[in-house]
N, C-alpha and C positions, 0 to 999 in steps of 0.2 A: 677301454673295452676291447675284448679279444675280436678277430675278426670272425668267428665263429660265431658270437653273438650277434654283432652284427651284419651279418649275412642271414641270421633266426630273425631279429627283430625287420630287416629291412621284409624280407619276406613275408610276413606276418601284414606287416601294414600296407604291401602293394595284393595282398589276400583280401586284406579291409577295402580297400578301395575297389577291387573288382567288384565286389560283394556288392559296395555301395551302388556301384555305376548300374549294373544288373536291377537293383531293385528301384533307384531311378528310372531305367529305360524301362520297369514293368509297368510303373507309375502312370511312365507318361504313356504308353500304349494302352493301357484301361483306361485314361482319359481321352483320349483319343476314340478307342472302342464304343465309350459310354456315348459319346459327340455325335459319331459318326448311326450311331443306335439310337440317338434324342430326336437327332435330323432325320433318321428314316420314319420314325413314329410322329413326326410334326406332319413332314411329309403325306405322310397314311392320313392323316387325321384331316390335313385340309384338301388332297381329292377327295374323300369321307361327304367334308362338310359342302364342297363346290357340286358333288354329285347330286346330294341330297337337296341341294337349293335347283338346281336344273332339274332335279324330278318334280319338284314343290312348284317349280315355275311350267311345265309341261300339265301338270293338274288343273292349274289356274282357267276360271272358266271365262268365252266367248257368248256372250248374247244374241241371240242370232233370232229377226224377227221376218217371220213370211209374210209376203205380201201375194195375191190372188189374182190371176188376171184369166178373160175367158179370150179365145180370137174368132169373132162370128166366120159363119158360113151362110155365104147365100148359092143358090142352085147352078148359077150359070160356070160354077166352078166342078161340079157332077163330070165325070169321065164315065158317060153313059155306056157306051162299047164297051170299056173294060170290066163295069160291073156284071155286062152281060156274061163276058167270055169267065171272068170268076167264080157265077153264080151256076152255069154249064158244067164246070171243072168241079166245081164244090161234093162232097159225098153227100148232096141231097139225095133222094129218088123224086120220080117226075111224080110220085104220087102228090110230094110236099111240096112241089113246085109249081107257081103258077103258072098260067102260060104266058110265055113269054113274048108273044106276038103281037100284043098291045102296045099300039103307039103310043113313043112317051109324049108327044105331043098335048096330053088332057090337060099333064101340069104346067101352069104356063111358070110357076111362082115357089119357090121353100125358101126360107129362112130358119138360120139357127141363132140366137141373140142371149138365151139366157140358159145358164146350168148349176147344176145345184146337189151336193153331194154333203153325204155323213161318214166322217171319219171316226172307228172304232179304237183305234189305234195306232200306230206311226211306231218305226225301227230308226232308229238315227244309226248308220254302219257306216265307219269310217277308217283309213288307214295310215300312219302317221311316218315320215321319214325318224322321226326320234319319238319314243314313248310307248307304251301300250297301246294298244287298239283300241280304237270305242265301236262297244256295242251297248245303244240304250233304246227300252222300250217307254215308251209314252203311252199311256192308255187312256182313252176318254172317255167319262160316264158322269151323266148321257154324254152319248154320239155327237160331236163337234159338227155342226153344220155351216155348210158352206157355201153362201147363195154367190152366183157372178153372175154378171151383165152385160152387154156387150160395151166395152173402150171404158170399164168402169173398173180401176182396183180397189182389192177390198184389204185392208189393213186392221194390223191390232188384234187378227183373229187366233193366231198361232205365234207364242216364240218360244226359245228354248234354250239351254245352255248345253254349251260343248269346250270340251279342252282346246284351248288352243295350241296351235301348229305349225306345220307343211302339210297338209294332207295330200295324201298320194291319191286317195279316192276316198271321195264321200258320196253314200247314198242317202235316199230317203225312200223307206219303205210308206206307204198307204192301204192301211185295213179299213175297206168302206162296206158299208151295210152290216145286216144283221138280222134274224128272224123276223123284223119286226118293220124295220127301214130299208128302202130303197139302195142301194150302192150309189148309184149314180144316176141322174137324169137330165137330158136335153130339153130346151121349149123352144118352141118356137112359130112359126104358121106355115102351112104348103095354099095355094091356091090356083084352080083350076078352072078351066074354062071363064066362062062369066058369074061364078060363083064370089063370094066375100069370102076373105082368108079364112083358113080352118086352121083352130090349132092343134098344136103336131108335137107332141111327147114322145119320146126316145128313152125308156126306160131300161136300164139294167139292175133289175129287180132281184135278184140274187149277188152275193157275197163277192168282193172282187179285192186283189191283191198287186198290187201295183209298185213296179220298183221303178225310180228315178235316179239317171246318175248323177249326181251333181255337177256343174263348170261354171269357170268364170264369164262374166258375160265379154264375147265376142273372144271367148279362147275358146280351145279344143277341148275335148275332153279328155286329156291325155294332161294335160296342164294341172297342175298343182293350185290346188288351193289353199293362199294361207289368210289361217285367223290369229286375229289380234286380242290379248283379254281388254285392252285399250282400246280398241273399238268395237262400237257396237256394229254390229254385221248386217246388213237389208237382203234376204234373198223372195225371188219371184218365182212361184210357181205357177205355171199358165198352162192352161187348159186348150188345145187348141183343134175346134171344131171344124174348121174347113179342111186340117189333114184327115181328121177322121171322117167325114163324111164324103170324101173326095171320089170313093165311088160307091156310094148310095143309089143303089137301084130304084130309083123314081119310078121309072117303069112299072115297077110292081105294085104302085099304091094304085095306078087308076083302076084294078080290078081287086086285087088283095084287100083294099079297104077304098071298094066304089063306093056299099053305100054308106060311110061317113063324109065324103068328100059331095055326095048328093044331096046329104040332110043337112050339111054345114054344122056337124059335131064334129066333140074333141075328136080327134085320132091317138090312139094309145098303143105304141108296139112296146113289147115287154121279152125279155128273153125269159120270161116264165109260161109263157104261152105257144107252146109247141106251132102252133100257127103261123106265129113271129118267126121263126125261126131263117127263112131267106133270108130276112133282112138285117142279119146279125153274120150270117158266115161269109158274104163279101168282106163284108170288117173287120172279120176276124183277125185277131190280133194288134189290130190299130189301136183301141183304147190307151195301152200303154206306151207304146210310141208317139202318143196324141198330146203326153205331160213333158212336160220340162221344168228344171230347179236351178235357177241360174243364179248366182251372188254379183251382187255389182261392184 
């Protein structure tokens, strides 16, 4: 063979072989591409599915059952002065005001032991380090009632479910009363001089809306609350009457309501009765400060 020819033939076949090598290494780089493309879509697919199961586990609900408690008020606990100096400063006029120059001295005696309210409705508001927020309303028809007693909890009356969490903050809103029902009412007895105990109603007879913030019991409220779907949850909401009535103008029954304290009848003060009305604006604003919702 001429060296012409093979010089043609040798060239030809190291042609074939680039050729070959080229569409080997294309080979193995689309397998590679395809690999490296299987692995990003497996990838995708199992954050996909790990997300989807942390959101499916963020849903999962908490059983959360309330329990009621009231904390009596007896009178020797009254900060008489201040009720004075509050009910002075207060936007009464002296028209609505009794006089205030009557020794408190008549009543020798008050108690507060029993309270008793109707729930319209309840807002469960809560904020979650991971998840959606919850916002859920509860509604109750008829009006959820709710008797307490003094050093007596009442259980079984209310539970409810919620996603569990961290909650950053949890409320519980309270819609009490209604055209028809009281909001909220105290009982109790006042007694003066040598008279036998007279009982002593504290009614808030009109519609009232009440926010509590939720905590763990003997943490801050700035403390995180976490629920469990594995456990079921105990919280206390307590009522407590010796804050609210802590300055209760006593003073003002031995004339503002002499003669039921004479005849030894009920007393009935109502904030629907413009009458009432001294002995609701020292208080003001205590009711709500007076609740707590504490998870144990």
């Amino acid at each position: 063979m001429s060296k012409g020819l093979l010089h043609i033939f040798s060239g030809k076949k190291n042609e074939q072989k680039s050729n070959l090598f080229c569409h080997c290494s294309s080979i193995r780089y689309q397998k590679q591409y395809n690999m490296r493309k299987q692995r990003f879509f497996l990838l995708t697919l199992i954050a996909f599915i790990l997300g989807a199961c942390q959101k499916d586990e963020l849903t999962l609900p908490t059983s959360v059952d309330v329990n009621f408690n009231l904390i009596p008020f007896t009178n020797n606990e009254i900060e008489t002065q201040s009720a004075e100096i509050l009910l002075k400063n207060s936007s009464l006029s002296q028209a609505n005001t009794p006089n205030q120059n009557t020794a408190p001295g008549l009543i020798k005696k008050m108690e507060i032991f029993k309270a008793s309210f109707f729930i319209t409705d309840i807002i469960i508001d809560g904020k979650r380090e991971q998840g959606e927020d919850v916002y859920e309303k509860i509604p109750f028809d008829p009006p959820l009632e709710i008797k307490l007693d003094e050093n007596t909890t009442v259980s079984q009356k209310l539970s409810f479910d919620i996603p569990q969490g961290i909650y950053q903050k949890l409320n519980i809103q309270l819609f009490l009363g209604n055209e028809e029902l009281p909001a909220l009412e105290f009982s109790g007895v006042v007694t003066s001089g040598k008279s036998q105990p007279v009982i002593f109603n504290y009614q808030f007879g009109l519609k009232q809306e009440i926010t509590i913030q939720g905590k763990r019991e003997d943490g801050r409220p700035t403390d995180n609350i976490i629920l469990n779907k594995n456990q079921k949850e105990q919280a206390y909401l307590t009522l407590d009457a010796a804050y609210f009535f802590k300055y209760f103008p006593v003073f003002l029954l031995t004339q503002h309501k002499k003669e039921e304290l004479t005849e030894e009848s009920t007393i009935t003060i109502s904030n629907k009765n413009e009458k009432d009305m001294p002995f609701f604006t020292t208080l003001q604003g205590r009711l709500e400060e007076s609740f707590s919702f504490v998870f144990e």
